[in-house]
Every structure is written in structure tokens, then in C-alpha cells.
Backbone as CSV, one residue per row, in Angstrom:
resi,resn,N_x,N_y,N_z,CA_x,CA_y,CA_z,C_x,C_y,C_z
1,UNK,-42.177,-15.004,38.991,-42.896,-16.258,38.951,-43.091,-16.707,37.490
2,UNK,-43.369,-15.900,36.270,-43.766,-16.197,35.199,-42.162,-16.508,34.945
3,UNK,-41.194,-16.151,34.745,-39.612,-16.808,34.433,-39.610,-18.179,35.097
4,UNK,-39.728,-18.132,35.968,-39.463,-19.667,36.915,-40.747,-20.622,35.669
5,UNK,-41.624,-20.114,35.481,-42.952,-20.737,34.880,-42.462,-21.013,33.249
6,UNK,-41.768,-20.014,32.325,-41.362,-20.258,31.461,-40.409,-21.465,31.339
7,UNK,-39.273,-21.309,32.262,-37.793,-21.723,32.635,-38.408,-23.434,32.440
8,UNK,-39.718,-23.784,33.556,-40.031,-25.148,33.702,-40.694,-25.723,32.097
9,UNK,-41.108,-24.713,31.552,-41.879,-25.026,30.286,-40.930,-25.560,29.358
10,UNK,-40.143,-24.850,29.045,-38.591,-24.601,28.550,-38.366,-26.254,28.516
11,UNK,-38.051,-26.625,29.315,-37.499,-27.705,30.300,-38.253,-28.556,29.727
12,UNK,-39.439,-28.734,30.388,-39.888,-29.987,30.059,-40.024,-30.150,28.515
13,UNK,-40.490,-29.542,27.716,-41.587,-29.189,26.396,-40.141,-29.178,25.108
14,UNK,-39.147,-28.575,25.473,-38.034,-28.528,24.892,-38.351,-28.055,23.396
15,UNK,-39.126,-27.077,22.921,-39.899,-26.828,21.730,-38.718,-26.364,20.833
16,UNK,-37.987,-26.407,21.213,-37.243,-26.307,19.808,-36.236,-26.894,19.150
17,UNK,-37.072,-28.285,19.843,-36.771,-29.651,18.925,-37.694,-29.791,17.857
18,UNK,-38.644,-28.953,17.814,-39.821,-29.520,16.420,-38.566,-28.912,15.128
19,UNK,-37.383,-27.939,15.741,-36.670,-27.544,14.107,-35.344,-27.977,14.320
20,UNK,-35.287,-29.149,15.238,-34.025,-29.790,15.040,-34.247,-31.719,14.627
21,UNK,-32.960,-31.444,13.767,-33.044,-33.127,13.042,-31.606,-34.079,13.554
22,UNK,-31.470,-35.054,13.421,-30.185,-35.953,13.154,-30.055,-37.248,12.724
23,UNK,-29.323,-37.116,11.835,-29.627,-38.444,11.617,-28.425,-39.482,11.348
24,UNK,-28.218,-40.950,11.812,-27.467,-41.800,12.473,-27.861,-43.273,10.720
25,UNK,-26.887,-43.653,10.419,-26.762,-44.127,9.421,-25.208,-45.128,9.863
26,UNK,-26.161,-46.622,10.181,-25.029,-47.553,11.060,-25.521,-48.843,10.219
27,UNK,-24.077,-49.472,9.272,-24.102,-50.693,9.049,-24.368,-51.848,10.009
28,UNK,-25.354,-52.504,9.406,-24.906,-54.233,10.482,-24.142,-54.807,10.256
29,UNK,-24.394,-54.779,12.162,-22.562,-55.545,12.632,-22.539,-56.511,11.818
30,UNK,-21.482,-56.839,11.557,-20.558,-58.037,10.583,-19.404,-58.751,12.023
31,UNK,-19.919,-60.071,12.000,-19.443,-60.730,13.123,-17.830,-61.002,12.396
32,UNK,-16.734,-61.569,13.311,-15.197,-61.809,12.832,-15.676,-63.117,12.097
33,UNK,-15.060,-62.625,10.886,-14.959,-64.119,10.322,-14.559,-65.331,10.564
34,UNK,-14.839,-66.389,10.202,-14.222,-67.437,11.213,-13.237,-68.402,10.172
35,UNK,-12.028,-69.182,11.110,-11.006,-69.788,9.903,-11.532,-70.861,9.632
36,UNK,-11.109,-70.542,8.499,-11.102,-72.262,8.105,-10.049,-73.293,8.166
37,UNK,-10.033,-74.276,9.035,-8.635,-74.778,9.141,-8.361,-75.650,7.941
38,UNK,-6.685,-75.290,7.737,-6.242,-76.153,6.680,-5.811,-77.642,7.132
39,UNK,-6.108,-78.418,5.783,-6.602,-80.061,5.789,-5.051,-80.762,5.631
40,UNK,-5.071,-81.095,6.511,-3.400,-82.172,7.293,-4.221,-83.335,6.401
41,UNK,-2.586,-83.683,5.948,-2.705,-85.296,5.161,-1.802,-86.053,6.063
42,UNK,-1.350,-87.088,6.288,-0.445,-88.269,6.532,0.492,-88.723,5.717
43,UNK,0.117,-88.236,4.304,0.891,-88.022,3.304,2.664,-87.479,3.582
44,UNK,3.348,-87.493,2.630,5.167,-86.829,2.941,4.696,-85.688,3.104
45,UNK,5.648,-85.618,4.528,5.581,-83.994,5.144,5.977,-82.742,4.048
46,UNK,6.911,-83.701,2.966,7.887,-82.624,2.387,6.738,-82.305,0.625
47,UNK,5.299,-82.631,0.957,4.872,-82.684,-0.500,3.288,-82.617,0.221
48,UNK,3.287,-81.351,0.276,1.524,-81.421,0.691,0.795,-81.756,-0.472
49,UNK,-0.421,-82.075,-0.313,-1.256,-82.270,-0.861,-1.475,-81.202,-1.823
50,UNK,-1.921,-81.275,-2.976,-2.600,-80.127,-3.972,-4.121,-79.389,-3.329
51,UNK,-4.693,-80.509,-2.692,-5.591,-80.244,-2.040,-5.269,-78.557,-0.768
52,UNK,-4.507,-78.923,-0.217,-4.318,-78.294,1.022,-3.624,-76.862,0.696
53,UNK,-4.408,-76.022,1.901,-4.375,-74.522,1.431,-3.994,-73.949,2.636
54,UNK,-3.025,-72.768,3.520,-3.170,-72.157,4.324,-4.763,-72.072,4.689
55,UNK,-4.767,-71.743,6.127,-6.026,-71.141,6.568,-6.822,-69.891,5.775
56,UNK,-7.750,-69.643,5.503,-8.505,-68.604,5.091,-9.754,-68.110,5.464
57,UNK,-9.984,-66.671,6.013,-10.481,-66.271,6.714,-12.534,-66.914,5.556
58,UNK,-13.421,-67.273,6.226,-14.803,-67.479,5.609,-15.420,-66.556,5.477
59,UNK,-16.248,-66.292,4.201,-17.383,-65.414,4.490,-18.010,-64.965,5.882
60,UNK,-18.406,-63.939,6.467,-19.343,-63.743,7.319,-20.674,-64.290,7.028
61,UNK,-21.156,-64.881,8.112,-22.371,-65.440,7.816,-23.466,-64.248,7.802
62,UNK,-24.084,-64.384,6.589,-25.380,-63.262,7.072,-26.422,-63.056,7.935
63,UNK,-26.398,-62.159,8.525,-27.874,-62.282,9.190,-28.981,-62.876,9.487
64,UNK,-29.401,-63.257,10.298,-30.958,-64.355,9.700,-31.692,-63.234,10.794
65,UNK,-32.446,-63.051,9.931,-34.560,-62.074,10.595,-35.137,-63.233,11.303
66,UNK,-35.061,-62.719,12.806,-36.057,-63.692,13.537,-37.506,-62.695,13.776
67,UNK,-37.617,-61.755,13.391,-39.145,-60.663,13.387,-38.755,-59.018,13.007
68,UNK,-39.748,-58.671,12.534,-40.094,-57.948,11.999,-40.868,-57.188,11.719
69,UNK,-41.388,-55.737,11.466,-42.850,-54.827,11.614,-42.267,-54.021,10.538
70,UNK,-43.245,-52.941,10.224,-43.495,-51.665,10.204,-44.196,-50.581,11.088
71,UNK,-43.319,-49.242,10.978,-43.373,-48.389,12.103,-44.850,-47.615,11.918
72,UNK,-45.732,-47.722,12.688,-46.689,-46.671,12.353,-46.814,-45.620,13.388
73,UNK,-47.536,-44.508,12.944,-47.707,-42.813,13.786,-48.239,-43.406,15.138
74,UNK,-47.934,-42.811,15.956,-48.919,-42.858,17.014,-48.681,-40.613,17.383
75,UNK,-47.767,-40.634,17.965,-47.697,-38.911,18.633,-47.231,-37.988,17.806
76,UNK,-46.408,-38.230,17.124,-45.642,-38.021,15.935,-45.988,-38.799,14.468
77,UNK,-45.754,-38.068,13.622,-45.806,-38.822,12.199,-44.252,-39.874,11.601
78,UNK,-44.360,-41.100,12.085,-43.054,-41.781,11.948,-43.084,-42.869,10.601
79,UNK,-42.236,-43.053,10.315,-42.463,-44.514,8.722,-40.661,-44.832,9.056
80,UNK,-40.836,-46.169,9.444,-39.808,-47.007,8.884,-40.101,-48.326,9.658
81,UNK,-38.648,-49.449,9.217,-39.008,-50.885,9.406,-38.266,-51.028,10.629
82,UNK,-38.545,-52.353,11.317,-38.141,-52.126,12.705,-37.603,-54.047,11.613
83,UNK,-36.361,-54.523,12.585,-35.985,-55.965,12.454,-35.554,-56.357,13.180
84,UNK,-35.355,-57.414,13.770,-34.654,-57.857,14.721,-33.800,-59.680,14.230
85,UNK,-32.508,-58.978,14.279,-31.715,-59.866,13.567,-30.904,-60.558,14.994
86,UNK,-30.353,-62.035,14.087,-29.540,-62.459,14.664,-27.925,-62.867,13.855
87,UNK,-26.972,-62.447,14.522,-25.982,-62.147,14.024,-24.770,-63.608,13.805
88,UNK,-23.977,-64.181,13.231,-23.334,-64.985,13.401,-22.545,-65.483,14.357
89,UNK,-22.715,-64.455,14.968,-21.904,-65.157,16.576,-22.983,-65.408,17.737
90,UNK,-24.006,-65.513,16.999,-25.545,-65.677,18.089,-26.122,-64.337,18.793
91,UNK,-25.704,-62.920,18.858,-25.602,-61.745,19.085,-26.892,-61.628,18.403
92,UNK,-27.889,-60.999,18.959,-29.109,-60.389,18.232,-29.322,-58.885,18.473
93,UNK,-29.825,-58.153,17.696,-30.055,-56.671,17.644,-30.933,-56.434,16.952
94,UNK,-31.779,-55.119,17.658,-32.679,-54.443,16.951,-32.738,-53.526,15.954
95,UNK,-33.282,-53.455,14.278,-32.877,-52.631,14.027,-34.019,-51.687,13.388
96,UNK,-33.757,-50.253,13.404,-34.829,-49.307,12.347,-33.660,-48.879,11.560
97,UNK,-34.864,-49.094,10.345,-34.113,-49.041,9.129,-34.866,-47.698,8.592
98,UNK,-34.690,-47.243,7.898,-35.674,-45.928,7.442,-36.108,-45.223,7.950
99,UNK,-35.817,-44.820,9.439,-36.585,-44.214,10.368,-36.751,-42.833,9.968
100,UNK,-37.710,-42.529,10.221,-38.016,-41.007,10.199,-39.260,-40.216,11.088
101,UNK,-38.868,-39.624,12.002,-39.868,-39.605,13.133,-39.604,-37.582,13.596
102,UNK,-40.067,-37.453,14.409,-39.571,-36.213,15.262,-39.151,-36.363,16.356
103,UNK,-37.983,-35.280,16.294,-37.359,-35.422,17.544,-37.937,-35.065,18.737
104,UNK,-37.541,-35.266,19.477,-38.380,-34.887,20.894,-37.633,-35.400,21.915
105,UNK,-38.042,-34.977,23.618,-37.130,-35.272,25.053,-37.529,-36.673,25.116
106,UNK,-36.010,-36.836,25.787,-35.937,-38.515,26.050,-36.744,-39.519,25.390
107,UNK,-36.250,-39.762,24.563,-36.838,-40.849,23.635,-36.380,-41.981,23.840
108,UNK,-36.885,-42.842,23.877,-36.267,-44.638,24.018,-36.605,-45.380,22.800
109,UNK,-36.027,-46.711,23.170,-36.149,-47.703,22.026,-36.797,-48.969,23.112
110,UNK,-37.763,-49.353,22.638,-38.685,-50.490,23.960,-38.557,-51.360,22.834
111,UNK,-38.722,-52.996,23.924,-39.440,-53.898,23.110,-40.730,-54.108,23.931
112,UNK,-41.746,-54.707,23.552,-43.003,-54.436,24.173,-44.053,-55.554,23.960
113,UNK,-44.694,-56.346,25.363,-45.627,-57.271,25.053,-46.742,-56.278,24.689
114,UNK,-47.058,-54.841,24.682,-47.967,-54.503,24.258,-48.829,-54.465,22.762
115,UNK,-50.325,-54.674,22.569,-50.562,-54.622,21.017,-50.424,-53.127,20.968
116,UNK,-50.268,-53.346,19.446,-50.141,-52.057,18.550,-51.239,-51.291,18.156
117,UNK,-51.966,-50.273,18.290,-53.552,-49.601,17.932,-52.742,-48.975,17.814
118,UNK,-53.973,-48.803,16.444,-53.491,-47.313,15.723,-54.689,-45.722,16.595
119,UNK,-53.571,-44.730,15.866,-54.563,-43.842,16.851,-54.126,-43.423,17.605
120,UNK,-54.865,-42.399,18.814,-54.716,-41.955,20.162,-54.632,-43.559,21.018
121,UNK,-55.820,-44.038,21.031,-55.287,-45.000,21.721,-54.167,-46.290,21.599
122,UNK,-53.529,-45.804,21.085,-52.270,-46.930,21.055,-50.688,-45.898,21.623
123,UNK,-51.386,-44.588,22.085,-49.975,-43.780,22.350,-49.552,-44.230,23.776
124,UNK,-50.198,-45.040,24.657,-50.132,-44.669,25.947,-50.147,-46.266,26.556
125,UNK,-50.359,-47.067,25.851,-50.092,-48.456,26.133,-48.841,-49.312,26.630
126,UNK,-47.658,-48.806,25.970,-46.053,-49.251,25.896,-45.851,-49.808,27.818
127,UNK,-46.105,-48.703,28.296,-45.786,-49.003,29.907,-47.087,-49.650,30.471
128,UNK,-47.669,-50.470,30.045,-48.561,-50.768,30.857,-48.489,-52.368,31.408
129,UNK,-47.554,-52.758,30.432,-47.003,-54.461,30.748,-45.615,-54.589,30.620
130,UNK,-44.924,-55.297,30.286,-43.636,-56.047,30.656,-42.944,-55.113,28.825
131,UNK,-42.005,-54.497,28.982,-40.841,-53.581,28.617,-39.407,-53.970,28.657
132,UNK,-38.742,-53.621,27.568,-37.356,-53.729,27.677,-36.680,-52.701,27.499
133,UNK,-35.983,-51.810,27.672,-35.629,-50.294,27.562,-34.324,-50.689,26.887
134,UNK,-33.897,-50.565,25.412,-32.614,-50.944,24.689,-31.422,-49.867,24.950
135,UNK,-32.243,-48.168,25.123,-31.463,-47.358,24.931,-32.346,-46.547,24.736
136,UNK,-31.292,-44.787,24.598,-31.571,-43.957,23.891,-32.005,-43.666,22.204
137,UNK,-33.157,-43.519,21.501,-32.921,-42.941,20.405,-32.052,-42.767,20.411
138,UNK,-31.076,-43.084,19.224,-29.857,-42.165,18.766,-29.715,-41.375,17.917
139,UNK,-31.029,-40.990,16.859,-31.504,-39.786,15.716,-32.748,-40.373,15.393
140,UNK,-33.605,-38.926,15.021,-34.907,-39.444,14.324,-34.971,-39.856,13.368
141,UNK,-33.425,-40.029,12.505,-33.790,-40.775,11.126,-33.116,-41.332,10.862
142,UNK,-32.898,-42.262,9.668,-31.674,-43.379,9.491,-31.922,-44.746,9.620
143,UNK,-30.589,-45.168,9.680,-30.534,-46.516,10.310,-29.578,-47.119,11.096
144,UNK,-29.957,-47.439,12.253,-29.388,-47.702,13.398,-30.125,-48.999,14.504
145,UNK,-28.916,-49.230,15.036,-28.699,-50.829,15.609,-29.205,-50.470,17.064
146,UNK,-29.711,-51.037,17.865,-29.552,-51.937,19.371,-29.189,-53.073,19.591
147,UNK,-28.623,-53.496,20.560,-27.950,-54.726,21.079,-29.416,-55.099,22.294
148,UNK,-29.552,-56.526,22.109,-30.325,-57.147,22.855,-29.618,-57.656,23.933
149,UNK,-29.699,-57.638,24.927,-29.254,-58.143,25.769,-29.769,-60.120,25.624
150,UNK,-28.359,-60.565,25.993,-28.248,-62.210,25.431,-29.257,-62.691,25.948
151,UNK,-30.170,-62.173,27.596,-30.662,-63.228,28.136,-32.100,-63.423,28.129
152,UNK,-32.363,-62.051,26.830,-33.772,-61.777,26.514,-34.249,-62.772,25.759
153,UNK,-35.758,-62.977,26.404,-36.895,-63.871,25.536,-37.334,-63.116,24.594
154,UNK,-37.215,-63.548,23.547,-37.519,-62.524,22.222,-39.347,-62.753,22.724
155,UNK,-39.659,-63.940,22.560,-40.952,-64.683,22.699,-41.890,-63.863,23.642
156,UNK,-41.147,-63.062,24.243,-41.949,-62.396,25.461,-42.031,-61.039,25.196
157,UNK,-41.901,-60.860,23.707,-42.924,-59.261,23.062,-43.006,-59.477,21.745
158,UNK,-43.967,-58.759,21.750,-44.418,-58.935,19.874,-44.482,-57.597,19.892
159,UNK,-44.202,-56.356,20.544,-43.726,-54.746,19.730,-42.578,-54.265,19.894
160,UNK,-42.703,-53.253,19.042,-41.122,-52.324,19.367,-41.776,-51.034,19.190
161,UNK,-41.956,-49.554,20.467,-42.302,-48.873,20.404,-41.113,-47.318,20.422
162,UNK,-41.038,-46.208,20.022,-40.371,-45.759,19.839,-40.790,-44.352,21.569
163,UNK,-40.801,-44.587,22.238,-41.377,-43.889,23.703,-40.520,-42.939,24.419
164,UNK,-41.280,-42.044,24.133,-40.812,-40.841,25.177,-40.814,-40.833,26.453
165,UNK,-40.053,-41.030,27.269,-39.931,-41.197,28.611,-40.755,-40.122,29.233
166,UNK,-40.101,-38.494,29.029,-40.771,-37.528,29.402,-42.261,-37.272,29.739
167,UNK,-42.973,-37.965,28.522,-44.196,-37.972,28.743,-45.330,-39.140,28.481
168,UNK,-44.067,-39.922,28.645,-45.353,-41.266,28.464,-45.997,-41.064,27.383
169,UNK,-45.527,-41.362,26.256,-45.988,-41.593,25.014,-45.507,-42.386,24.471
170,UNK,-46.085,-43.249,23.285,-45.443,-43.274,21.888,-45.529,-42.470,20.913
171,UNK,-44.079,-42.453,20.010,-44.031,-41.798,19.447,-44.286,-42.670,17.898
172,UNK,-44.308,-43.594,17.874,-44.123,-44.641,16.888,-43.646,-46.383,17.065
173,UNK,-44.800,-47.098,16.689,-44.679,-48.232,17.086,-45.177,-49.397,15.958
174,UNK,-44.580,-50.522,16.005,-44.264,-51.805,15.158,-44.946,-52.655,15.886
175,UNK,-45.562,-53.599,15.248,-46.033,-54.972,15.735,-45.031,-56.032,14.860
176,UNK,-44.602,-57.033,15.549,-43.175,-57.907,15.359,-43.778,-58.735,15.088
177,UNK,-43.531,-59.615,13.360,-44.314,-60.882,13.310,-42.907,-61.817,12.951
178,UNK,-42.912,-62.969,12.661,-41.939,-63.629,13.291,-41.890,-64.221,11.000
């Protein structure tokens, strides 16, 4: 009985993640550049213009920040920036930049109408209203992307909490100001 009792402890508690790390270090996406079309004259076919250039691929447009936080502790001791960009092809994603947190079972990436308290009481809030589940953590540290799904109301959360499924926690959470 005490094996079966360990075995479940084992399991759930997964303790020997407090001495394991990883960490995930992901550029933002850079959308395809877009052409620029070259400028037709009416002019002799046989004498283009000085003006006129083959096509050439444009800068990527940069990013534009539609919100933004910093990560604070809630279960764990976590520090980094949370952003949420929109990309040149209208594509938006979430991102932590600096993350540094502990690892731990099933971890997610939420967006969250919930407020942010600091403290015990702000660990247990995330599930209590309207949630977006982006994904898995993909390392406790670094910097790394989520994809928003297109048909999300950004407008319809102001957090991003870092939540352990396993046990209904946060592990670290942002309040998103615009």
C-alpha cells in the first residue's frame, strides 16, 4: 500500500522538477515580406524609365504592442515581460520575454479576464472566469511565442497567467495594459 501511495505521490508532485531547468529562446515571427511592384510607364517599351526597378522584396513591417505587463510571483518566484504583439500579416501572439519561473506539472499559458493580486490570494483566481488556454509552457525560461487564435477578443482579458493545470494554481501572472 505505501508503494502504490508513493507511486501516486511520485505522479502527481513530480518533485524532481524543483532540479530540472529548460530553456526555449524563439525570435519573433518575421511575417514574408511583401513586393513591391515595379512602376510600368507608357513610355518606349524598348527604354524603361530610369525610374523603374525590378520588383524588390520590402522591409518586414515591425511589430506593433497592442498590451503588455510584467510577470509577478504568485506559487513560484517568476520575473519576466509578458507582450502581446501584432504581426504584419495581422497574426497576433503572445509573448514572455525574460521568463524565469520553476518548472513544474502541466503548466499552461492563459489569457485571463481575471485581476492580478499579489500574494496567496491571487494564486487561485485564473479559473474562476472566462480563460484562453494558448498551450503548453514550453521552458521556464527564455523567450518564447504563442499564437492567438485569429478570432480572439483581445478586449475580453486584461491577464496572462502562467497556470498549472495539475493543481490549480498560478504560477506567475501579468496584468495587460494596453
Amino acid at each position: 500500500m505505501a508503494a502504490i501511495a508513493l507511486a501516486v505521490g511520485l505522479y502527481l508532485f513530480q518533485p524532481w522538477r524543483i532540479f530540472t531547468s529548460s530553456t526555449v529562446t524563439e525570435d519573433i515571427p518575421a511575417a514574408a515580406p511583401l513586393a513591391i511592384p515595379s512602376q510600368e510607364s507608357t513610355a518606349e517599351p524598348s527604354a524603361p524609365p530610369a525610374s523603374a526597378t525590378p520588383s524588390e522584396p520590402a522591409a518586414p513591417a515591425s511589430p506593433r504592442e497592442l498590451a503588455a505587463g510584467q510577470l509577478i510571483s504568485h506559487e513560484h518566484a517568476s520575473s519576466g515581460t509578458v507582450r502581446i504583439l501584432e504581426l504584419a500579416d495581422g497574426s497576433r501572439i503572445l509573448r514572455l520575454e525574460g521568463l524565469d519561473t520553476s518548472d513544474g506539472p502541466d503548466l499552461k499559458v492563459w489569457l485571463s479576464d481575471a485581476p492580478v493580486l499579489e500574494g496567496v490570494a491571487g494564486w487561485h483566481v485564473f479559473d474562476d472566469g472566462a480563460y484562453l488556454d494558448l498551450g503548453a509552457l514550453k521552458a521556464n525560461k527564455g523567450d518564447q511565442n504563442y499564437e492567438i487564435p485569429a478570432a480572439t477578443v483581445l478586449g475580453d482579458y486584461t491577464s496572462v497567467s502562467i497556470w498549472c493545470a495539475r493543481f490549480a494554481v498560478s504560477f506567475a501572472a501579468a496584468e495587460l495594459t494596453t
